[in-house]
C-alpha positions as CSV (number, residue, x, y, z in Angstrom):
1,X,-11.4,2.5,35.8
2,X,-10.0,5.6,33.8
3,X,-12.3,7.4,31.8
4,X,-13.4,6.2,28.8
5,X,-12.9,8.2,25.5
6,X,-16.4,10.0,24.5
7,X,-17.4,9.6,21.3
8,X,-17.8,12.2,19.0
9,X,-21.2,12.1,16.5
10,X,-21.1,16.0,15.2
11,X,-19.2,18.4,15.2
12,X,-21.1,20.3,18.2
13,X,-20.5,17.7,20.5
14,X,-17.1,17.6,19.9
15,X,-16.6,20.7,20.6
16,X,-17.1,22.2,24.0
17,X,-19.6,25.0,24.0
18,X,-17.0,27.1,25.9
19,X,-14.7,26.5,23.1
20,X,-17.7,27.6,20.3
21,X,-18.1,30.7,22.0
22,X,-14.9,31.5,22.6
23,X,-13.4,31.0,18.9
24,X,-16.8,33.1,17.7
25,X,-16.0,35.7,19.9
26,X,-12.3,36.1,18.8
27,X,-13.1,35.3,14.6
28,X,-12.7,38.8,14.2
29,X,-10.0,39.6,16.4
30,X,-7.3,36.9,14.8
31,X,-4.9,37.8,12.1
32,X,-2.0,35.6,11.9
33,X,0.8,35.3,10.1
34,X,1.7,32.6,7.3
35,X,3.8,29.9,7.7
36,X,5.6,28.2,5.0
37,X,5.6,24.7,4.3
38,X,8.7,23.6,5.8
39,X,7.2,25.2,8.9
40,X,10.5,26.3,10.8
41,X,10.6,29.6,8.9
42,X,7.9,32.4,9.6
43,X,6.8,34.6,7.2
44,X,5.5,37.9,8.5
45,X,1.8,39.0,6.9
46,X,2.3,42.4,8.3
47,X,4.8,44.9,9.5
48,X,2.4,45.6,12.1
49,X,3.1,42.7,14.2
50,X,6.6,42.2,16.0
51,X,8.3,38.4,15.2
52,X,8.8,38.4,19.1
53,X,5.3,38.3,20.3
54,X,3.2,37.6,17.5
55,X,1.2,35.1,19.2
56,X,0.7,37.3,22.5
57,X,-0.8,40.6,19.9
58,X,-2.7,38.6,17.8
59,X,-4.7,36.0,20.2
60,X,-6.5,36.5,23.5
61,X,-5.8,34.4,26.5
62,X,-9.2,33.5,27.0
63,X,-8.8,32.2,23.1
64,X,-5.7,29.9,24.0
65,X,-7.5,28.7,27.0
66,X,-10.2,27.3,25.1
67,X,-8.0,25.5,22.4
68,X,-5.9,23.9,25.8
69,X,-9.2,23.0,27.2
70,X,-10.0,21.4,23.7
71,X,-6.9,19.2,23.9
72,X,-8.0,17.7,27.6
73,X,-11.1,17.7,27.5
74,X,-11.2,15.7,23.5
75,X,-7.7,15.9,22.0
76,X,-6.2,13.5,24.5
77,X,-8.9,10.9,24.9
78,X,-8.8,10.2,21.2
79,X,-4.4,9.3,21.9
80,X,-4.6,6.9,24.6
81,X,-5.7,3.4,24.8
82,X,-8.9,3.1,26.8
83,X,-8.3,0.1,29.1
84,X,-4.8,1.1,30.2
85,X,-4.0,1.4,34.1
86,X,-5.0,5.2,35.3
87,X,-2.1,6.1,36.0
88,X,-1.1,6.4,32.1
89,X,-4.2,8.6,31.4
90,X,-4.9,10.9,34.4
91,X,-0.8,10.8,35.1
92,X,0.4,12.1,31.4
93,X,-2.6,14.7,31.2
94,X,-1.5,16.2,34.9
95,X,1.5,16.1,34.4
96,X,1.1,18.2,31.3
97,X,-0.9,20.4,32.6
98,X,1.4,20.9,35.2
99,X,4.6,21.5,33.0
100,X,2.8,23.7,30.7
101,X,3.5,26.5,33.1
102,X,6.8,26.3,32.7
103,X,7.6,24.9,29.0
104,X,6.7,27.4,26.3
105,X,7.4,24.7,24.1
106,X,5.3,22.5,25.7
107,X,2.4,24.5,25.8
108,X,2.8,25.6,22.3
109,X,3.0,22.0,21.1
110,X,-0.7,21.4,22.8
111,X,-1.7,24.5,21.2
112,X,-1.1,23.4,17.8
113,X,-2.4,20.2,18.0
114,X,-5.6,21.4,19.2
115,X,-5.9,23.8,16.7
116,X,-5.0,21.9,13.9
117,X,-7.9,19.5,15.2
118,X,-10.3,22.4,16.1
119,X,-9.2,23.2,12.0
120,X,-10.7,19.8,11.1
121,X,-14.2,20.0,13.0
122,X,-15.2,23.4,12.0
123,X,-13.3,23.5,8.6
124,X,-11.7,27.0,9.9
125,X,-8.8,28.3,7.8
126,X,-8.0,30.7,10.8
127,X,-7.5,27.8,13.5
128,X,-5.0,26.0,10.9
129,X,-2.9,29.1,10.5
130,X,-2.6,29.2,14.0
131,X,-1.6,25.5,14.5
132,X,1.0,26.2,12.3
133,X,2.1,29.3,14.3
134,X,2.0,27.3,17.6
135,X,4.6,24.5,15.8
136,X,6.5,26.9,14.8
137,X,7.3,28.4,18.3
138,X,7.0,25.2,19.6
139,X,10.2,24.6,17.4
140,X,11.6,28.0,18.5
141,X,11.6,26.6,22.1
142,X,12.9,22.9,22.0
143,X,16.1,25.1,20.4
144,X,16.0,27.4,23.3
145,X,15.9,24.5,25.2
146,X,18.3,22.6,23.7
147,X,20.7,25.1,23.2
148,X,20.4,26.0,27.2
149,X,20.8,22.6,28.4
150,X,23.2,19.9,27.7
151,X,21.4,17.0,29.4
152,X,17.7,16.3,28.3
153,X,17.6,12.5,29.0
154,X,15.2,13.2,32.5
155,X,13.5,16.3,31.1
156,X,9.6,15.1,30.6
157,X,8.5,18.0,29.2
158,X,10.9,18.3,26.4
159,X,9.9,14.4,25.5
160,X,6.5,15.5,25.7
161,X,6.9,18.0,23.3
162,X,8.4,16.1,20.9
163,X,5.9,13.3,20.9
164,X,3.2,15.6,20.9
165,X,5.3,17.8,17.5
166,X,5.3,13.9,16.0
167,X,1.4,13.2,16.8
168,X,0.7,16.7,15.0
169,X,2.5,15.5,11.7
170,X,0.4,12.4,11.8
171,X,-3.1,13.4,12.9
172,X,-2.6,16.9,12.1
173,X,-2.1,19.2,9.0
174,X,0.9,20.5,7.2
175,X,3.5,18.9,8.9
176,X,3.2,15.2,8.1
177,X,6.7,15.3,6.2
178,X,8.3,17.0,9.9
179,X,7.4,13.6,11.5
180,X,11.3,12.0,10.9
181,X,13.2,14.5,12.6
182,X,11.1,14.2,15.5
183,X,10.7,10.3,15.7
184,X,14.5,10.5,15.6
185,X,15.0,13.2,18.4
186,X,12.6,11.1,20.7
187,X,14.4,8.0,19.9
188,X,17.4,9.8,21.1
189,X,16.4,11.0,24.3
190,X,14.9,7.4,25.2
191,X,18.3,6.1,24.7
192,X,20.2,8.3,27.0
193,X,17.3,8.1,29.0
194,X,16.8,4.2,29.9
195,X,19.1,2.5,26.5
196,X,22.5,3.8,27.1
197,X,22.6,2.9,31.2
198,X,21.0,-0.1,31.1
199,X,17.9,0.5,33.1
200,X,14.1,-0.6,33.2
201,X,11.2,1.4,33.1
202,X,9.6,1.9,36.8
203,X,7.3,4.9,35.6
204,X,4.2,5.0,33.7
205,X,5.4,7.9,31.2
206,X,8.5,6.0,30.2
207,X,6.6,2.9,29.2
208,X,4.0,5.3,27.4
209,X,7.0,7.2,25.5
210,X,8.3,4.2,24.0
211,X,4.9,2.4,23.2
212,X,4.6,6.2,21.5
213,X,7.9,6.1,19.7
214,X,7.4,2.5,18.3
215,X,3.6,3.0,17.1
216,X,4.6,5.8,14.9
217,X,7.8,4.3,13.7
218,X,5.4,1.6,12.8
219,X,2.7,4.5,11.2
220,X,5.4,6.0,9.4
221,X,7.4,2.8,7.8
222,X,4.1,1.7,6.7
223,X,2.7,5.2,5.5
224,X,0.3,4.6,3.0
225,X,0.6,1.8,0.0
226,X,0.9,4.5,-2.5
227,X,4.1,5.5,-0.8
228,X,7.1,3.9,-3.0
229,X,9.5,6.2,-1.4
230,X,10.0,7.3,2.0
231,X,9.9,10.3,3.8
232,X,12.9,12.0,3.9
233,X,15.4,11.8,6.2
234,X,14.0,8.9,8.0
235,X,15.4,4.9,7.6
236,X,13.8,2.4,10.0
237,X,16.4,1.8,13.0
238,X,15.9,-1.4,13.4
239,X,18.1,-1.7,16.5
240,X,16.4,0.9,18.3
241,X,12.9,-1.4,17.7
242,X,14.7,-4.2,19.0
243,X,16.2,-2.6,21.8
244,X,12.5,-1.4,23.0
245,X,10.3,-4.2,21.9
246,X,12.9,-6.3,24.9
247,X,13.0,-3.0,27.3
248,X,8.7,-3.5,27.2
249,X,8.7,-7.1,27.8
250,X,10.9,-7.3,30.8
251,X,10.0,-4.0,32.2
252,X,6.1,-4.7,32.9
253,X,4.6,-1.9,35.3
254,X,1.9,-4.1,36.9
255,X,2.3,-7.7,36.7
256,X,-0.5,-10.1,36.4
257,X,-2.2,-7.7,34.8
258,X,-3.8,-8.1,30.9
259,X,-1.4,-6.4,28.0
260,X,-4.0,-4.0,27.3
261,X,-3.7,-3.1,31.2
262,X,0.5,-2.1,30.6
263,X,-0.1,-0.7,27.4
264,X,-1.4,2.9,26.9
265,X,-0.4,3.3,23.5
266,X,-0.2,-0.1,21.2
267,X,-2.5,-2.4,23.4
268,X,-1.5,-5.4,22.3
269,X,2.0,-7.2,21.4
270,X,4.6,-5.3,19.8
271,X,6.0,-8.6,18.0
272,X,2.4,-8.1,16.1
273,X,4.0,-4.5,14.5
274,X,7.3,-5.9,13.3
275,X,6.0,-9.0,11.7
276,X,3.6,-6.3,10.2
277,X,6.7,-4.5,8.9
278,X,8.5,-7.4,7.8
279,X,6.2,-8.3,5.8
280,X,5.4,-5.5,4.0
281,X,9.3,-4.3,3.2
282,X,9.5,-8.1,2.1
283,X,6.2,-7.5,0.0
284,X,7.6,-4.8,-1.2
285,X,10.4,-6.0,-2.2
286,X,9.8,-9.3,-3.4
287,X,13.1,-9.9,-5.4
288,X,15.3,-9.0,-3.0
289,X,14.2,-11.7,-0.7
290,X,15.8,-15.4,-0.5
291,X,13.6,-18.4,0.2
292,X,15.1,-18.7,4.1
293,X,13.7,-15.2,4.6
294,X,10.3,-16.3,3.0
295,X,10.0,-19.8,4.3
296,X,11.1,-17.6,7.9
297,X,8.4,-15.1,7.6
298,X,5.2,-18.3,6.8
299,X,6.4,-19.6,9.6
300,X,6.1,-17.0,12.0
301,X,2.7,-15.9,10.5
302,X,1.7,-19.4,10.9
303,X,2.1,-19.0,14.7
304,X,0.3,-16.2,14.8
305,X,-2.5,-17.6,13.0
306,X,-3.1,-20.5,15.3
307,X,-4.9,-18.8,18.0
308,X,-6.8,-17.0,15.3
309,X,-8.3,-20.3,13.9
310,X,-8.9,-21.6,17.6
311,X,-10.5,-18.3,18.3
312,X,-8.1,-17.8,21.0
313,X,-7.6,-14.7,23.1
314,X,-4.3,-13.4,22.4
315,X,-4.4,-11.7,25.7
316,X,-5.6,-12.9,29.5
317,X,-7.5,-10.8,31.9
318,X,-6.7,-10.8,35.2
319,X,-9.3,-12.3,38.0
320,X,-8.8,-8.5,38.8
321,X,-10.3,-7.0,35.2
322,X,-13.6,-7.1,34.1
323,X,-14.1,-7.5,30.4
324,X,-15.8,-4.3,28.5
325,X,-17.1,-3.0,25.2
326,X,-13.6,-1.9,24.8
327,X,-11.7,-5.9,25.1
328,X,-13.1,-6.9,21.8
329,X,-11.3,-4.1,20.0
330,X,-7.7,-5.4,21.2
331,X,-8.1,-8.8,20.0
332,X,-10.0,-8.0,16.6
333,X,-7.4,-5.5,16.1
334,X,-4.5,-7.9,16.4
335,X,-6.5,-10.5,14.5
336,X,-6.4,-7.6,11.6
337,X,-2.5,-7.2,11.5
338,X,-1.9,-11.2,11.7
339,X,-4.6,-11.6,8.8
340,X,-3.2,-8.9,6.9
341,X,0.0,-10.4,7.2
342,X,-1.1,-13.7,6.3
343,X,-2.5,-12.4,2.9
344,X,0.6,-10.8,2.4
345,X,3.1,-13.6,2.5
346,X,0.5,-15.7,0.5
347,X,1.1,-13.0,-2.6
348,X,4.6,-13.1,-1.6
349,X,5.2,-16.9,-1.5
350,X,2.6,-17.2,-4.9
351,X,4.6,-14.7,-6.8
352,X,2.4,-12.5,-6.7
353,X,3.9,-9.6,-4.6
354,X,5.2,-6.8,-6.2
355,X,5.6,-2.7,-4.8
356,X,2.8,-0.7,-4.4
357,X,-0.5,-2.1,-3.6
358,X,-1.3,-5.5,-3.0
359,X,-3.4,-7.7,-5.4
360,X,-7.0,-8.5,-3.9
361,X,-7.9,-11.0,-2.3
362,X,-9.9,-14.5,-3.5
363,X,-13.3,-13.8,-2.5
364,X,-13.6,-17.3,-0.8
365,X,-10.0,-17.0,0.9
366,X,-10.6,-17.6,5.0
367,X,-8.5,-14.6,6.4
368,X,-10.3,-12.5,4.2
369,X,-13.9,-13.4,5.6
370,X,-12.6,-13.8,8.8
371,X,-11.7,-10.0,8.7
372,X,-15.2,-8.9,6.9
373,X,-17.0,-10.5,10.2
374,X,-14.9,-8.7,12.5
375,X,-15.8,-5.1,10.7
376,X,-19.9,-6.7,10.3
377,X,-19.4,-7.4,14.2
378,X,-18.6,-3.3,14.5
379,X,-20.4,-1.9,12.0
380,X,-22.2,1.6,13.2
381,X,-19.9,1.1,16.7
382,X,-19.0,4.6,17.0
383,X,-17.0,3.6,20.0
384,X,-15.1,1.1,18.0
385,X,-14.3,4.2,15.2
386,X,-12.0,5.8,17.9
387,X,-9.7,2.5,18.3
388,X,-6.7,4.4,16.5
389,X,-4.8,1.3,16.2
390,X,-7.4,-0.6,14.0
391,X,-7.0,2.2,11.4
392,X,-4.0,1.3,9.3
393,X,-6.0,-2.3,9.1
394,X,-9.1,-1.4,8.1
395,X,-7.6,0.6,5.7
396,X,-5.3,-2.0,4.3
397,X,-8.3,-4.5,4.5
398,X,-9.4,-2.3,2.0
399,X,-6.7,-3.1,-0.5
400,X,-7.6,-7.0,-0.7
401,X,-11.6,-6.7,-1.1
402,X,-13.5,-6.5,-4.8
403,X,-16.9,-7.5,-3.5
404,X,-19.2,-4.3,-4.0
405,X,-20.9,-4.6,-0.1
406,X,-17.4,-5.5,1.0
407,X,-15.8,-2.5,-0.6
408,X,-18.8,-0.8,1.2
409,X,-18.5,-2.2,4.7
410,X,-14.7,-0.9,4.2
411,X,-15.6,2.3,3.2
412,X,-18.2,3.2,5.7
413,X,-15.8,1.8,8.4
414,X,-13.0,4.1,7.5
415,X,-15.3,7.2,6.5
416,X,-16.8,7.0,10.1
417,X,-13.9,7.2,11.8
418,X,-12.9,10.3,10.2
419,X,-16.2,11.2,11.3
420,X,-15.6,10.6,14.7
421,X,-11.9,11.5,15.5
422,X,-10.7,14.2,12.4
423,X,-7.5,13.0,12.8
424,X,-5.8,14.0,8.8
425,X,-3.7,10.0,8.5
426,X,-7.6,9.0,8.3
427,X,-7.9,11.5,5.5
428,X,-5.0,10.3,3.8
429,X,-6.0,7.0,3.9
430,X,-9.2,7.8,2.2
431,X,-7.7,9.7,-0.2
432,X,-5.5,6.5,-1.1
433,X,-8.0,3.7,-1.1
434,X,-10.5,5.5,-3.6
435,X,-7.7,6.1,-5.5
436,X,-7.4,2.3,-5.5
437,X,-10.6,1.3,-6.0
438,X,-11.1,4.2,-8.6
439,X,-8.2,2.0,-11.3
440,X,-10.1,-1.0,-10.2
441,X,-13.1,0.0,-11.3
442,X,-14.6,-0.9,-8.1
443,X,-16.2,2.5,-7.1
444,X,-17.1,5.8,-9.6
């Protein structure tokens, strides 16, 4: 069994006491520069410091050791599934670790991620700037790179750059508007790499990549429900989702084994995400759609909901897997997106739909209890706070609830979890759903 993601309850023991001491010893050695908003262009702070090296005069290695120790030793058990094979998890951190040596880009894109959550747990201004002056030479050398080589398709540690670049714009701060350009250079690569010559994936990273790509097209597409317009320069390729969601299903890694076994970074069906998204660009957009795509889309939820209502399992252990504190979390969570979806294409097929967010919920409607019990059955689970995937859900669970305890129960779900993991799209979906309930009158 692989090790299981700690839990964080303050912000000492989240952070190593190596890395404490290290980032006290160095407060007043770090001057960095500033970094504009569209990140890719540095702006010097002083003529004192050379473009070149800025990173090497300003920061001592004993300083950038602690932030990389920050991303294994936390970071990373806070971005992986915790009942996925081993291999996922110890392979993808060694083999980072390894490459690190010899990407600059690589290592910068750890650096900045690490920071940027280091910025979170001790509210420090200083490791922000410095996240944002890791991306930006992590930037500097995927062009290197790119410019150096023409063939990229079998390079990990570019793909692992980019992914980790991506995962910064989403759980990080400052760069959330960056995350197009690099969910489109991924999806790139992973079509040279396995799309374009027809091949299946035989190695854990290459199932992990493309789990990665799909989950934050799906984070992305859905942003938040105050999002009318997208980010720029990004359009959901639907293709690309199709092409992967059938590259996962016939390329499983260790057969026999439960979903949540395969899958290191969406845990449990990928169908489950596209109905998701669907239904929400059909919610949306309720007038563009014709009653065969409707009548398409109840049906399908309808499916779904069956072993909901049977309180069915939606995925099988193996006689070789022992069920955990962690098995729970993959079902409820996948009972989450079908219930949200049901409520959905109820509005939808009532007339009710329109853009933005949804109307609530009837207080006696059956999805809508039957996703209050599965919080109340995790309430004050600290373990359960770190389950990334369930955090769109509970938040759009939000959205449909005017009860005062269950606006609470919501509330205290989502604020833990920013508690427990600072990642920033927790942040912004706070910031949304108070918004929300602030014009509903349901909280002061």
């Amino acid at each position: 069994m692989l090790p299981k993601a700690d839990v964080v309850t303050s912000h000492t023991s989240l952070v190593t006491t190596s890395v404490a001491n290290s980032i006290a010893s160095c407060q007043n050695q770090i001057q960095v520069r500033k970094v504009n908003q569209d990140v890719g262009l540095l702006v010097d702070a002083g003529p004192c410091f050379l473009a070149e090296s800025v990173s090497h005069q300003i920061l001592s290695r004993d300083l950038e050791m602690a932030i990389a120790r920050h991303f294994s030793d936390k970071y990373y058990r806070l971005i992986l599934l915790p009942n996925c094979n081993a291999e996922f998890y110890i392979g993808w951190i060694t083999q980072i670790e390894l490459l690190m040596a010899h990407y600059k880009s690589l290592q910068y894109s750890v650096l900045a991620c690490a920071a940027s959550h280091l910025h979170f747990i001790d509210a420090s201004d200083q490791m922000q700037e410095l996240s944002l002056t890791y991306y930006s030479q992590s930037i500097r050398g995927l062009s290197e790179i790119l410019a150096a080589k023409a063939h990229l398709e079998n390079d990990n540690g570019f793909l692992t750059s980019v992914i980790l670049l991506y995962l910064h714009g989403c759980m990080g701060k400052g760069t959330y508007t960056d995350i197009p350009r690099h969910v489109n250079a991924a999806i790139r690569v992973i079509r040279m790499r396995l799309m374009s010559n027809g091949l299946s994936i035989t190695r854990p990273f290459d199932r992990l990549a493309v789990e990665s790509v799909l989950y934050q097209i799906f984070i992305v597409t859905t942003g938040t429900w105050a999002d009318l317009i997208p980010l720029d320069d990004y359009e959901f390729d639907a293709e690309f989702w199709l092409e992967a969601e059938g590259l996962l299903a016939q390329s499983t890694l260790y057969p026999g084994r439960s979903i949540s076994y395969n899958s290191p970074v969406l845990g449990i069906p990928p169908a489950i995400f596209k109905l998701v998204l669907s239904v929400k660009k059909a919610h949306q957009s309720p007038f563009e759609q014709d009653a065969a795509t409707i009548e398409q889309l109840k049906n399908e939820v309808e499916e779904w909901e069956g072993p909901i209502l049977c309180d069915m399992d939606l995925d099988v252990l193996s006689p070789y897997e022992e069920a955990n504190h962690y098995t729970s979390f993959y079902r409820d969570t996948a009972y989450l997106y079908i219930l949200i979806s049901s409520l959905l294409v109820e509005q939808l097929v009532s007339g009710q739909a329109h853009p933005g967010p949804p109307e609530v919920a009837p207080k006696d409607s059956w999805q809508l209890r039957k996703m209050m019990q599965i919080l109340e059955s995790h309430a004050d689970d600290l373990t359960w706070a770190t389950c990334y995937i369930a955090n769109w859900t509970v938040y759009t669970l939000g959205i449909f609830v005017s009860e005062p305890k269950d606006v609470e129960l919501v509330h205290n779900d989502l604020k833990r979890r920013w508690h427990v993991t600072k990642f920033a799209q927790l942040s912004r979906f706070l910031t949304d759903i108070e918004s929300i309930w602030r014009q509903r009158g349901l909280i002061n």
